[in-house]
DRENLORO-584021 format. One record per residue (C-alpha): z, x, y; residue in one letter. Coordinates in steps of 0.2 Angstrom, whole numbers, padded with zeros to 4 digits, always signed. Example, Ala and Ser with C-alpha at 12.3 -4.5 7.8 and 13.67 -1.06 7.14 Angstrom:
+0039+0062-0022A+0036+0068-0005S
This chain:
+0000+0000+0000X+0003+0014+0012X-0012+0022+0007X-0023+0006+0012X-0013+0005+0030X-0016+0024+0032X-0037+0018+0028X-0036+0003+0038X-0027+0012+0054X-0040+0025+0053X-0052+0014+0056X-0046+0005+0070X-0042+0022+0079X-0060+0028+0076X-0066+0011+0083X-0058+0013+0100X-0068+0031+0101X-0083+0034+0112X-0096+0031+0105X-0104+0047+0097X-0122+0052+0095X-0134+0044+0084X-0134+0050+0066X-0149+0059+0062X-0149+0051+0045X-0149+0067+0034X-0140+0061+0019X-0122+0068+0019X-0117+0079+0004X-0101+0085-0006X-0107+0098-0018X-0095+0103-0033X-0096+0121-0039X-0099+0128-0054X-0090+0143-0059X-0083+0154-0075X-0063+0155-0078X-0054+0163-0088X-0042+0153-0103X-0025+0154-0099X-0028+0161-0080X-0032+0152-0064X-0049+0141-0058X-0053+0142-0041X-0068+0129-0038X-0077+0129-0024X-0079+0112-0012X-0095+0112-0001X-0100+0100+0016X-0115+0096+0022X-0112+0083+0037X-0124+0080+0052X-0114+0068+0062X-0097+0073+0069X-0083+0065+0058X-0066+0058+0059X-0059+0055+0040X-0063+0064+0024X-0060+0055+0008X-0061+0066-0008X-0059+0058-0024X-0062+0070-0042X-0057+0068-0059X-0057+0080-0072X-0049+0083-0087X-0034+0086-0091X-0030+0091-0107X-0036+0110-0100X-0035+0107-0082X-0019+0106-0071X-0021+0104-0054X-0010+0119-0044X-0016+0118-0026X-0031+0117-0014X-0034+0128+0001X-0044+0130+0016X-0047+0148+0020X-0062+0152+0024X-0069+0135+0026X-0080+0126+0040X-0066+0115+0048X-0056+0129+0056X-0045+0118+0068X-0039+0107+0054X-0025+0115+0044X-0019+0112+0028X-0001+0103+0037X-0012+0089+0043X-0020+0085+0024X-0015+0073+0012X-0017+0081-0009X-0009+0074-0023X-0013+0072-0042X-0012+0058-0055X-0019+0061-0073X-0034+0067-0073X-0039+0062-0054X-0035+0071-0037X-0036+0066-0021X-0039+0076-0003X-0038+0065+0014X-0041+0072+0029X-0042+0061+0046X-0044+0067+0063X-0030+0057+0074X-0036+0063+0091X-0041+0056+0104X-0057+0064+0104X-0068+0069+0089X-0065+0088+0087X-0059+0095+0072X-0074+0088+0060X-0089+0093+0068X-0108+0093+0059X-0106+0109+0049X-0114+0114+0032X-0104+0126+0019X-0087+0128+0012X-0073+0114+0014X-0059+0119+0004X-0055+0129-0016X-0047+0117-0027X-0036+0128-0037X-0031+0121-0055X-0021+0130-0071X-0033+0132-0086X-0026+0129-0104X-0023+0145-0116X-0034+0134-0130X-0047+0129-0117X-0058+0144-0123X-0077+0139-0124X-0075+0122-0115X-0089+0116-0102X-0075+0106-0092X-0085+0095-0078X-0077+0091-0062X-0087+0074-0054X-0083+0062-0039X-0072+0047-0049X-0063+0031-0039X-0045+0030-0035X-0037+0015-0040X-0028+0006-0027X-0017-0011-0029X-0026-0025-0037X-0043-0026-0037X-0043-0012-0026X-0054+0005-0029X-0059+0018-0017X-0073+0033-0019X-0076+0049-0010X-0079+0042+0009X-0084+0049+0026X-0081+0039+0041X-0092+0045+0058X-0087+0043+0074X-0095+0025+0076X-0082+0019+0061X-0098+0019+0050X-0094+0023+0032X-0104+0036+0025X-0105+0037+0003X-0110+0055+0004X-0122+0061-0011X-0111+0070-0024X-0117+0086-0035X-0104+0087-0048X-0098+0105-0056X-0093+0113-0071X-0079+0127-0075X-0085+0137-0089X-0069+0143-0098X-0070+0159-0107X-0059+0170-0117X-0044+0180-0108X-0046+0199-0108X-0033+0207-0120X-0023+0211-0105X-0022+0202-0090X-0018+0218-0080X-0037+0227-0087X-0049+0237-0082X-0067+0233-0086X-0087+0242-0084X-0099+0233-0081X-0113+0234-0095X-0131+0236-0086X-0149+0241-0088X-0159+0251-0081X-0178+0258-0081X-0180+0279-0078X-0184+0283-0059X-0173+0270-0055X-0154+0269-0046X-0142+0259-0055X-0128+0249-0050X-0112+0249-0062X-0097+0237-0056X-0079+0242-0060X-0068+0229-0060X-0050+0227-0058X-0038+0212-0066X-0020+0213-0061X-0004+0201-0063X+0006+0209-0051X+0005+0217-0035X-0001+0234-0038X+0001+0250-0024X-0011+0264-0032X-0022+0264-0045X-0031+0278-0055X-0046+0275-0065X-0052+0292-0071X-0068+0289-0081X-0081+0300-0091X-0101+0298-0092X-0107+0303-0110X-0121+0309-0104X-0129+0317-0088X-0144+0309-0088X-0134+0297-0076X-0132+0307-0059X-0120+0300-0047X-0125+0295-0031X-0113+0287-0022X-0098+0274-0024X-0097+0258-0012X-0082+0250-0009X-0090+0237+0004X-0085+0218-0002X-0073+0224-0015X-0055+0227-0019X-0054+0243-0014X-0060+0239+0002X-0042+0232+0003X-0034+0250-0001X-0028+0260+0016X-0035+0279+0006X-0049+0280-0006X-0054+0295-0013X-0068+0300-0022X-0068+0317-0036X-0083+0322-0046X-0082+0335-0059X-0097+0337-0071X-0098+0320-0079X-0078+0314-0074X-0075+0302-0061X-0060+0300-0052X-0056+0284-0042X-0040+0284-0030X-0033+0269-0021X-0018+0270-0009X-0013+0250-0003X-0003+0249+0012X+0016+0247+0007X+0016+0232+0018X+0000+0223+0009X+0000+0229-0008X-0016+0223-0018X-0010+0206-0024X-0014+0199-0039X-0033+0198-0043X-0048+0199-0053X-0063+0204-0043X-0074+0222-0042X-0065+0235-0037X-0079+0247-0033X-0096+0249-0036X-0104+0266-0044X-0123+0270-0039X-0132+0281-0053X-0147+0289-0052X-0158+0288-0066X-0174+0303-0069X-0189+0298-0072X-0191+0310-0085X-0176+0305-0095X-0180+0297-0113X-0173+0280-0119X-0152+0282-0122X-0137+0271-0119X-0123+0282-0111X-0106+0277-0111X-0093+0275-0097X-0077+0277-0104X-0057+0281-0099X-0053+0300-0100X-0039+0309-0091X-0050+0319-0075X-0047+0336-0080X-0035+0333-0093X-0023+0327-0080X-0024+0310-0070X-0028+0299-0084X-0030+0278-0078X-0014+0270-0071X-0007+0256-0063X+0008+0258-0048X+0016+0243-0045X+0022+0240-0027X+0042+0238-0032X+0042+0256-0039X+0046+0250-0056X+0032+0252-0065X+0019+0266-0070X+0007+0257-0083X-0010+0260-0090X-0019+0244-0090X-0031+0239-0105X-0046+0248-0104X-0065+0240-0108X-0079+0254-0108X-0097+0252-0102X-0115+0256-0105X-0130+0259-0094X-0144+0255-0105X-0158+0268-0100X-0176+0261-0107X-0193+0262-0103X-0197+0243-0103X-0189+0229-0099X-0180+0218-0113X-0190+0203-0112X-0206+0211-0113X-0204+0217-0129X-0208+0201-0135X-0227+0198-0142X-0238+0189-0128X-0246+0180-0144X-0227+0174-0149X-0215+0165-0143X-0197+0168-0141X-0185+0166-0154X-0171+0163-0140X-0167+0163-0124X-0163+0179-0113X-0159+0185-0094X-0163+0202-0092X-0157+0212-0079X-0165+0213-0062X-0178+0230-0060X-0176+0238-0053X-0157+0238-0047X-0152+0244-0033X-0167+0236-0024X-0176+0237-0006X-0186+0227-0003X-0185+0213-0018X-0184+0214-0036X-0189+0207-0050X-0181+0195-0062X-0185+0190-0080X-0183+0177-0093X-0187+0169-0110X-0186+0152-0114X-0190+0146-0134X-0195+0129-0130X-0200+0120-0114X-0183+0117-0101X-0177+0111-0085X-0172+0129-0077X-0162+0132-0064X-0161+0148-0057X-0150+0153-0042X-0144+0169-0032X-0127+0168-0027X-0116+0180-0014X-0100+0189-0020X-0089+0174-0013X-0099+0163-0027X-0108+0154-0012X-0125+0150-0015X-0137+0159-0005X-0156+0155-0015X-0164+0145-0024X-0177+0156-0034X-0181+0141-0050X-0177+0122-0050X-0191+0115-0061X-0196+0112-0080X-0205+0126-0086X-0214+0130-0102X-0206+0142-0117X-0212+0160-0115X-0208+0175-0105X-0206+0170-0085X-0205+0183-0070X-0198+0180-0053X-0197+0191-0037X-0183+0188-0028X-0185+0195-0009X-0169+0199-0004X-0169+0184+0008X-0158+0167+0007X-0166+0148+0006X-0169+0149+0026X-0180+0164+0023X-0166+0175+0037X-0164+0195+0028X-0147+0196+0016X-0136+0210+0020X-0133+0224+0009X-0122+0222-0005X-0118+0213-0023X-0127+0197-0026X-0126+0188-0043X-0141+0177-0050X-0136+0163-0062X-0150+0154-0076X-0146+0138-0083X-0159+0133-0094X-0154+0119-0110X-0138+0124-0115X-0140+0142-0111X-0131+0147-0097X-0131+0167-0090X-0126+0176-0076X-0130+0195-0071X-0126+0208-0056X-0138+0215-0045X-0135+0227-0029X-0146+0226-0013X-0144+0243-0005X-0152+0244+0014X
């Protein structure tokens, strides 16, 4: 009942309002995201806005399910509506549905202007047995007393109700590392003559102060180039130092005493190879070794009570002189579907990217930044089975230059669902 009041007061502010300007009648959008997560760890799902009319209530209704999902939180960092704060929302939880309200009480329509991107994460507690589950998170109504419902809802400035068009997403859940505190390589390919891009990433429970992560290359057909911190976790770290010795690494983080690294899971820096063109076919090895016998991988936590190595995943670099998909026989089809990795990779100007498909599919194929927004649109059609090739540009769906960085492209095709790294270096 107070719920229905709320609705009904709303409307009767908004319609003593000026009159706001004429909606250009672009249809209103909430797109859901889809995004991996881990069993037995944390989901932070995306909520994007597109609206072309200034607004003065927002109305989110979801429903999901909740034999794996628990709803936690929702936050607003980072999103479009900068002068609304989190104080001013309304979030609560039944079942399997959740609810986010948001009105502007002014007197003047400011806090919800036209604006296109994100609106808030929706933070929710994935089950330990959720492994392998496709869980789908869609717009649902909210039951209010009898015979009462109410769906997702905008209201404009004119008190028109707006039923905005609803993409709903998906949380892919997949297995926990063995630890949650880990260290993993990335596992890439690349084509001799080529640089290549290999992500080190960094999951830890706790707040962490310093970390090692001394490495060794098996062979020295990879030549280091560089290491970029740009975007990642390290970027977080007050001191970064780099050693190179033969083919050990060394990786060095100091965190400010004051904003130790908090608990994460993200890259935490990015190693640049360089790859001969005369090298042969070989897959070399990054694994965990002490750096000269002596500063092996650990973990420092902030409270000085721990030292700790942290589970360790090696990785290959997968040197070859063609590309996986096109070993297949142009007279043959594929016996299953595939996602190469982009070539070459680092790239500057564009790259390419390739597929197979087994049988004819609806594909989707999108680029997305290292905030798991979606910047391009590269494939959203039903294509034919066989071996497909796109060239991504380096440029978002408005056609403006992306800026350097990690970029991750995403194929959905049937029920075959890939996602692989790439690096644009300018």
């Amino acid at each position: 009942m107070k719920r229905t009041l709320l609705f009904l007061f709303m409307l009767a502010v908004l319609s003593l309002r000026p009159v706001m300007a004429v909606d250009p009648g672009i249809e209103d959008t909430l797109r859901i995201d889809s995004i991996d997560a881990y069993a037995g760890g944390t989901a932070v799902l995306p909520l994007y806005i597109f609206n072309d009319e200034w607004l003065g209530m927002i109305d989110i209704n979801l429903k999901f399910d909740d034999t794996y999902l628990t709803v936690d939180t929702f936050s607003f960092a980072g999103g479009v509506f900068t002068d609304f704060s989190e104080d001013s929302a309304i979030f609560r939880d039944s079942a399997n549905l959740v609810n986010l309200f948001m009105a502007d009480l002014d007197v003047v329509l400011d806090k919800f202007p036209p604006s296109q991107g994100l609106l808030c994460n929706l933070l929710f507690s994935v089950d330990p047995s959720a492994i392998g589950q496709v869980l789908v998170i869609d717009s649902a109504y909210w039951p209010l007393p009898p015979p009462g419902k109410k769906y997702t809802l905008f209201i404009d400035g004119n008190s028109n109700k707006i039923n905005p068009h609803i993409v709903p997403g998906k949380i892919f859940v997949l297995p926990p590392p063995p630890s949650y505190d880990s260290v993993l390589v990335d596992s890439v390919g690349v084509i001799p003559g080529n640089s290549v891009a290999v992500n080190i990433y960094a999951y830890n429970e706790e707040n962490i102060d310093s970390i090692d992560v001394a490495l060794e290359i098996s062979s020295s057909s990879l030549v280091y180039n560089q290491t970029i911190f740009d975007g990642t976790l390290g970027a977080l770290a007050q001191d970064h130092t780099v050693l190179v010795s033969g083919q050990q690494i060394l990786l060095s983080f100091k965190f400010p005493d004051a904003s130790p690294l908090p608990p994460s899971r993200d890259v935490l820096a990015t190693l640049v190879f360089d790859v001969p063109a005369e090298i042969p076919d070989e897959l070399v090895t990054i694994d965990s070794a002490a750096y000269s016998g002596l500063w092996p991988l650990i973990f420092h936590t902030a409270d000085d009570t721990r030292t700790f190595t942290p589970f360790f995943a090696r990785g290959y670099v997968n040197i070859r002189h063609s590309v996986a998909v096109d070993e297949f026989d142009e007279g043959l089809l594929p016996r299953e579907f595939a996602l190469d990795q982009n070539t070459p990779n680092p790239f500057n100007p564009s790259t390419i990217i390739s597929f197979a498909l087994p049988r004819t599919s609806d594909v989707t194929l999108f680029v997305y930044n290292i905030l798991g927004e979606k910047v391009r649109t590269l494939i959203n059609e039903r294509l034919q089975a066989g071996v497909h090739r796109v060239t991504f540009d380096g440029r978002d769906d408005e056609y403006r230059d992306l800026a350097s960085g990690i970029y991750f492209y995403r194929i959905r095709a049937a029920d075959f669902t890939q996602s692989k790294k790439m690096m644009l270096l300018k």
